[in-house]
N, C-alpha and C positions, 0 to 999 in steps of 0.2 A: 131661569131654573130649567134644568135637564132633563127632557121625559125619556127615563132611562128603559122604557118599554119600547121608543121608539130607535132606540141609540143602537149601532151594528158595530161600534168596534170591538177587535179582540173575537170575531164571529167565526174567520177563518180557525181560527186556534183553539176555539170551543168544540167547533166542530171535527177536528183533528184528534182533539181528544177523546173525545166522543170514539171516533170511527178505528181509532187507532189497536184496542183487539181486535176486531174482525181484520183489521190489515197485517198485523202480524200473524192470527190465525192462517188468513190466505198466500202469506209468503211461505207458512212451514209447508202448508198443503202442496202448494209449486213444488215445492225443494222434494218431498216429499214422492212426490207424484214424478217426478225427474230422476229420484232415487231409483221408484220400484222400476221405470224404464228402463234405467240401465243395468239393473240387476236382471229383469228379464231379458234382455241380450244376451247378460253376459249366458243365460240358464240357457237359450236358444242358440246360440254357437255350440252350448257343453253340447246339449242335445243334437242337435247336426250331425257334431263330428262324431260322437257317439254312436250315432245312428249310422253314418257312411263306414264306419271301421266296422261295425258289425254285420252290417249288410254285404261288406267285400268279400266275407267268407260263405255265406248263400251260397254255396254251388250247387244242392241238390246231394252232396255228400251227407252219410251216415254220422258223420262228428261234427259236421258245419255248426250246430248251434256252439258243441265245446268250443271249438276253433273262435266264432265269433265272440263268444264269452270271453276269450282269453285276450282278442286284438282288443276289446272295449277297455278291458281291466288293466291295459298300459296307457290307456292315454290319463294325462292329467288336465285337469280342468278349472278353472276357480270363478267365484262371483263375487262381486263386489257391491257395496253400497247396502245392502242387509242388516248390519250391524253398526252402531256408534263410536265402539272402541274401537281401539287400535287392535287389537284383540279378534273382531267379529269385522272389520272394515271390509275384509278379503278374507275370503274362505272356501278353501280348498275342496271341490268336488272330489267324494268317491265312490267308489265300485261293490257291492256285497260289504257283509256286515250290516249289524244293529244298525248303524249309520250309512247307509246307505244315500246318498246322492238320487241313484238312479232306479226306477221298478221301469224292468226289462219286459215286453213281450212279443214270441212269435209268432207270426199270422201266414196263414195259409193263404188269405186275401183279403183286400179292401173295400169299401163299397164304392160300387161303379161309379159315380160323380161326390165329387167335391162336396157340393150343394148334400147330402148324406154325411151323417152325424157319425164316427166312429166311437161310439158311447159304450157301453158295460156289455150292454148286453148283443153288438155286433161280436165283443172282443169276444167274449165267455165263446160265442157260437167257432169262430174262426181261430183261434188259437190254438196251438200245437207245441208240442216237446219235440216232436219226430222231427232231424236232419232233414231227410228226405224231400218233408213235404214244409219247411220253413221256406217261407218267399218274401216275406219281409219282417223288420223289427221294428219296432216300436218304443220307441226309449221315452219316458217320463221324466224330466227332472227337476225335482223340490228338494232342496238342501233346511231353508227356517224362512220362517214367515221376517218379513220386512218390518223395523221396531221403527215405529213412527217417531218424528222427533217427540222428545218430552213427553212421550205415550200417550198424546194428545188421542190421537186417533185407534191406538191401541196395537195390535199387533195383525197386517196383515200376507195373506198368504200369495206368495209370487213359484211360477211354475211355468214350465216350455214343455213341449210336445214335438215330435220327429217322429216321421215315419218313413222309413229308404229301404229298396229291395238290388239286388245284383241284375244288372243284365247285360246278357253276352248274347252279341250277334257272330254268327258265320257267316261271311258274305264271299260273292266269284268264287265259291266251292265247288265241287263234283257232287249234285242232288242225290246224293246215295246213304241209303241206312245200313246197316245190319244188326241184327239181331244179339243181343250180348251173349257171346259163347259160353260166357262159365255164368249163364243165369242159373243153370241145373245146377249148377258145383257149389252153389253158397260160397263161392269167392266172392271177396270184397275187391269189387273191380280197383279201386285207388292203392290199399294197399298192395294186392297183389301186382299191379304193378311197380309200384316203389320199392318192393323185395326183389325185382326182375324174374318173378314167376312165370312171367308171358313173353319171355326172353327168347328170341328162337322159335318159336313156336305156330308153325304153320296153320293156318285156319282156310280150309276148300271150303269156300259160303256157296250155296247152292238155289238159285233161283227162286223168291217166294212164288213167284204164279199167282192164282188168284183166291190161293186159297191163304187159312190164317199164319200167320208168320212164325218161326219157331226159332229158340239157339241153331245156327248153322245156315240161316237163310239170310238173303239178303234183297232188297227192294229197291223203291226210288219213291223219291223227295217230292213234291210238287213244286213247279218251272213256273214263275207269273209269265201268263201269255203262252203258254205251252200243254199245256194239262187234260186237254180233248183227243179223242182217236183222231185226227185228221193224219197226210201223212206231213205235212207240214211241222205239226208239232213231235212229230215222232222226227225228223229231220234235226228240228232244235233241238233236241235233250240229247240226240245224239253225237252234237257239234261242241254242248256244253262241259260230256265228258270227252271230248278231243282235246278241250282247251279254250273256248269261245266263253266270252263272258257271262256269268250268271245272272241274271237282273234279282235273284231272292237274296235274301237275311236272312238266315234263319237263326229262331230263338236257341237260347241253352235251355228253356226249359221246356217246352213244346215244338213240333214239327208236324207238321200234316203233310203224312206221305200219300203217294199216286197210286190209285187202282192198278188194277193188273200188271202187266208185262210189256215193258215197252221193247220197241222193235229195235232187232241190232243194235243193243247199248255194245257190246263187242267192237265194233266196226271203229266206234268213235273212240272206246278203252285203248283200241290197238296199234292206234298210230304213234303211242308213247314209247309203241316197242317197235318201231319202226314198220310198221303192218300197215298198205295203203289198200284198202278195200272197197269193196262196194260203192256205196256214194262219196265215201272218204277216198278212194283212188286218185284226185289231182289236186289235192287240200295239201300237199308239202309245203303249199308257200302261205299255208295259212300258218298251218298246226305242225311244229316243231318234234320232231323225237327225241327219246332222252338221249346224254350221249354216249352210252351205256348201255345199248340192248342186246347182251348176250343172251341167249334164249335157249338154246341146244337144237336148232333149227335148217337145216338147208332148202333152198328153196327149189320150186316143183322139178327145172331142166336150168342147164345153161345160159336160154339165149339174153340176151341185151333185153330185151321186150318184157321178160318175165322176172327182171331183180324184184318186182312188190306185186308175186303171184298170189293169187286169193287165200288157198288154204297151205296149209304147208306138210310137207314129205313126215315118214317118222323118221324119229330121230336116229340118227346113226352111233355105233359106239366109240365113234372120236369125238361127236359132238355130247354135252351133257348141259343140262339146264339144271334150275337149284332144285337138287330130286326133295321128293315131299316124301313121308314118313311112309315104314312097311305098309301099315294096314291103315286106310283112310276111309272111312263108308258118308255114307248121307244121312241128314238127320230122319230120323222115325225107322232108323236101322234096326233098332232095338239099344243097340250100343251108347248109351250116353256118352257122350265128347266124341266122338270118333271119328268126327270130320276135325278136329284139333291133335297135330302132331305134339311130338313130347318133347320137342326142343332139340331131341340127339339126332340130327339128320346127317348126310354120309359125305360131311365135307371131302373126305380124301377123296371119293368118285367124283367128284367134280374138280378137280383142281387135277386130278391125273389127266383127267378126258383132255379136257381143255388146257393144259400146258404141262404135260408129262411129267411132272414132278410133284411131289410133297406139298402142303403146305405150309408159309414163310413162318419165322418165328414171328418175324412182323406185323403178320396180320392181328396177333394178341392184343396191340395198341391198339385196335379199330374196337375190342370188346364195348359194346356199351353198358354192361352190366359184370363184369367179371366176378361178384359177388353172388350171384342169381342163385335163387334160391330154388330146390324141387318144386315141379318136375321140370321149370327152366334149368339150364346148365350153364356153366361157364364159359364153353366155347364162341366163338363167336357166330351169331346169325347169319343168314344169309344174306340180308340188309349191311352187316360190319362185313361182309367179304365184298360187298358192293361196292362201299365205299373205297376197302383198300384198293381192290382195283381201279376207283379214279383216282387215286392219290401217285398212281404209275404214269399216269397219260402225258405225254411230251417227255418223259426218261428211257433213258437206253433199254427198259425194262417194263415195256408197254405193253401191259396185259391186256387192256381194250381192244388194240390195234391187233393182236396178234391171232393170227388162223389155228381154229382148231384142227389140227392136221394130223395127229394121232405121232403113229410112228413113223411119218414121213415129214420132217420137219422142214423140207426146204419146197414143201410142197404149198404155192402159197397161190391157187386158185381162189380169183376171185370171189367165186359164187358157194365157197366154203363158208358155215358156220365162223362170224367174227363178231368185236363186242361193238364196236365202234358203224351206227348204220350205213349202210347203203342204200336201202329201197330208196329213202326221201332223198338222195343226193342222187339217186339217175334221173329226176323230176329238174327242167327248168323254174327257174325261181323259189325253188327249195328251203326254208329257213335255214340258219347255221341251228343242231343242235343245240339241246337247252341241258344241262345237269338238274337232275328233282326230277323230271318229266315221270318217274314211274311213281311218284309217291300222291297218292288221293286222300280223300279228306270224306270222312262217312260221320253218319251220327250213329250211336251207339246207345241203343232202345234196347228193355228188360221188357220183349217180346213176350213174356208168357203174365209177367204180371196186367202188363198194357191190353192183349185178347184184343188185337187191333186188326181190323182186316178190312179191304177199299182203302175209299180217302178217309181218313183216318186221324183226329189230333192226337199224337200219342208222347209222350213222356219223356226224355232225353234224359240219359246215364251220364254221359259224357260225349265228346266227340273225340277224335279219333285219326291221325294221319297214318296211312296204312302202306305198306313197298308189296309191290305185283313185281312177284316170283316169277312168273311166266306171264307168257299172252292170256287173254279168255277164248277160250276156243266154242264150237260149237259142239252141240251134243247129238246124241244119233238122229233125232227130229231134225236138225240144220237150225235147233234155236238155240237159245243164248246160253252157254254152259257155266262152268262152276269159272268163281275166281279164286286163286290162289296167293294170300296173300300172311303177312305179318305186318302186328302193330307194333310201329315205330314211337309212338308219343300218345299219352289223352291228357285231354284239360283235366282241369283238379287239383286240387293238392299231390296226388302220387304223379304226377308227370313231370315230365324233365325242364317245361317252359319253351318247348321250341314251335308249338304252335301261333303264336304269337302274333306270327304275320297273318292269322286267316282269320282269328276273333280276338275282336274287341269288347272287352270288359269294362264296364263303370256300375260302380254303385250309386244311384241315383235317390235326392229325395222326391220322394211323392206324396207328401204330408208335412 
């Protein structure tokens, strides 16, 4: 007889059935739990790329948050595995509206480490509406809670987080600021250049010294490894605006510029216009000229010894350099703007000096703004007359090359006023000329907002590639006088895109 208490068969299969909910429960749970994975990818990519499109418009501009609002609101995005049907399987992330996808926010900053919880109450504190001062976003996105299989486990909530700010370096730039000219005018620096309001428009910036910084003044940058009164580093920053390489980056949105007044920044400016001076005197075979330095210039006598003599003669009335506007003063003249010309400068005195005649109907092609709007004008700058004159070099009709000689045109002495240098080619091992060599690279500070004065972190507008009109000359002290120049290009939205080569831009995440 069978003692069926002691009997095991049929045990495995008892016990199978036995066990068999709980194994089907922990299969939907895998499935399940595999689902909300990849539905949160999919939420954390939306979010990413969400975050990188809106972060690329961060420039520190007045409309960057519109701007970025609008790059977000083209991208599409979708999540999958959320829903059962066919219906809910895939479903499409979006942008505003009731149904919103995504809750957007601006931050002014983040907390310093990682290991720092960015919870409610960091946001509420650091949050902002204002362009200006937005430096990163924030993107949220929850679309619908994840519907468990068979509602077993009910309905739960899946969501991604992203945080990405813009950042643009300037690197081997010219360590120079100026102060935003039309901070006083309530110009909107991007627009008003994208209308070519700043077209033409000559800007004499005038030495900050060591007092606080104004529209119309201009400074210098901090140099890693350069930054102390020694004369070593005054040496270095004067070699960097020759043309030596810069060992800084500097950010788009801060810059910590240099105390007082550095020595002979001139010296180092003026080799670009062929000017060998001071300690720059046998630096030709470092530091290249443009090849282009008509200046309105002859220099001090004759001899062979003196082609790259220190200071230079005035000007004669067959020689003519690009003249700057009737009435120019200095800032705290009283004059608001008055160190900014009005764009209408006296192209035909320069073009009669310098090559007796009219100027071409051709140069209208070189306009970069023939639109330009008051008080820029349509005429062409003196940067577009710049250009057209390289566009002659190597033709029969070679305005570089050619001597300002007034009304003696076969008069073709050497040591005449020409466009094309001499000083750095009477130098043994000389570079060949470079074309660009007149154009620099400044940052572009809202001095009066900033009340920045010393070393100083202060605020970046924009940056800025700027064309030197003339040499920098000294002023009655024998220090470093005004530069005369115009802006060529600024980063931003109202710029033309041709800075390009000097800052690099990414939108980064950091969350």
């Amino acid at each position: 007889m069978r003692d069926f208490t002691r009997d095991t068969d049929g045990f495995a299969a008892t016990l199978g059935l036995v066990l068999m909910p709980a194994l089907i429960l922990f299969t939907v749970v895998l499935i399940d739990v595999g689902r909300g994975n990849n539905a949160h990818s999919d939420l954390q990519a939306a979010a990413d790329a969400m975050a990188l499109a809106g972060a690329r418009e961060l420039d520190g501009g007045v409309d960057s948050i519109t701007r970025a609002n609008a790059a977000m609101a083209n991208l599409s995005n979708s999540v999958s595995y959320l829903g059962q049907t066919d219906a809910t399987a895939r479903i499409t992330l979006q942008m505003g509206g009731t149904n919103s996808a995504y809750t957007i926010t601006y931050l002014t900053a983040i907390p310093a480490s990682d290991d720092l919880p960015l919870d409610a109450t960091f946001i509420a504190a650091n949050s902002t509406t204002d362009g200006t001062e937005a430096a990163y976003v924030l993107v949220h996105a929850q679309s619908q809670n994840l519907l468990t299989t068979g509602n077993l486990l009910g309905a739960a909530p899946v969501a991604a987080e992203a945080v990405a700010t813009y950042a643009t370096a300037a690197c081997d730039v010219t360590p120079l600021f100026i102060c935003n000219p039309f901070e006083s005018q309530n110009l909107d620096l991007q627009q008003s250049f994208a209308n070519g309001q700043l077209h033409g428009r000559l800007l004499r910036l005038h030495p900050k010294g060591n007092g606080t910084a104004a529209p119309g003044n201009f400074g210098f940058l901090q140099v890693n490894g350069a930054n102390d009164n020694t004369t070593a580093s005054a040496n270095a920053i004067r070699r960097v605006f020759a043309g030596a390489y810069n060992p800084t980056c500097y950010s788009a949105r801060r810059v910590t510029t240099k105390p007082g007044a550095a020595t002979s920044i001139r010296q180092g400016l003026n080799v670009r216009m062929d000017i060998y001076d001071g300690p720059m005197g046998n630096d030709a075979d470092e530091y290249p000229p443009d090849v282009n330095v008509r200046k309105g210039y002859v220099r001090a006598n004759t001899g062979p010894n003196n082609a790259c003599n220190k200071e230079l003669t005035a000007t004669p009335a067959w020689a003519q350099n690009f003249p700057a506007n009737a009435v120019m003063q200095a800032p705290g003249s009283g004059v608001p703007g008055a160190f900014i010309g009005s764009g209408n400068w006296d192209i035909n005195a320069y073009w009669q000096a310098n090559y007796q005649t009219t100027p071409p109907a051709a140069l209208a092609d070189f306009n970069s703004f023939p639109a330009a709007q008051s008080p820029g004008i349509a005429m062409p700058s003196r940067y577009d007359v710049y250009r057209y004159e390289l566009s002659t070099r190597g033709t029969a009709n070679d305005l570089v090359a050619r001597h300002s000689t007034g009304n003696n045109p076969a008069a073709t002495d050497q040591y005449e006023e020409v466009g094309t240098p001499i000083c750095s080619q009477s130098k043994n091992g000389a570079l060949p000329a470079e074309e660009g060599r007149r154009i620099i690279f400044a940052a572009l500070i809202d001095c009066l907002a900033e009340a920045g004065g010393g070393a100083t972190e202060m605020r970046v507008n924009s940056y800025a590639s700027l064309f030197l009109t003339r040499p920098m000359e000294q002023n009655s002290g024998g220090e470093d006088g005004t530069i005369d120049v115009e802006i060529v290009d600024i980063t931003g939205w109202g710029g033309n895109g041709s800075l390009d080569t000097f800052v690099r831009d990414e939108a980064t995440l950091v969350r």
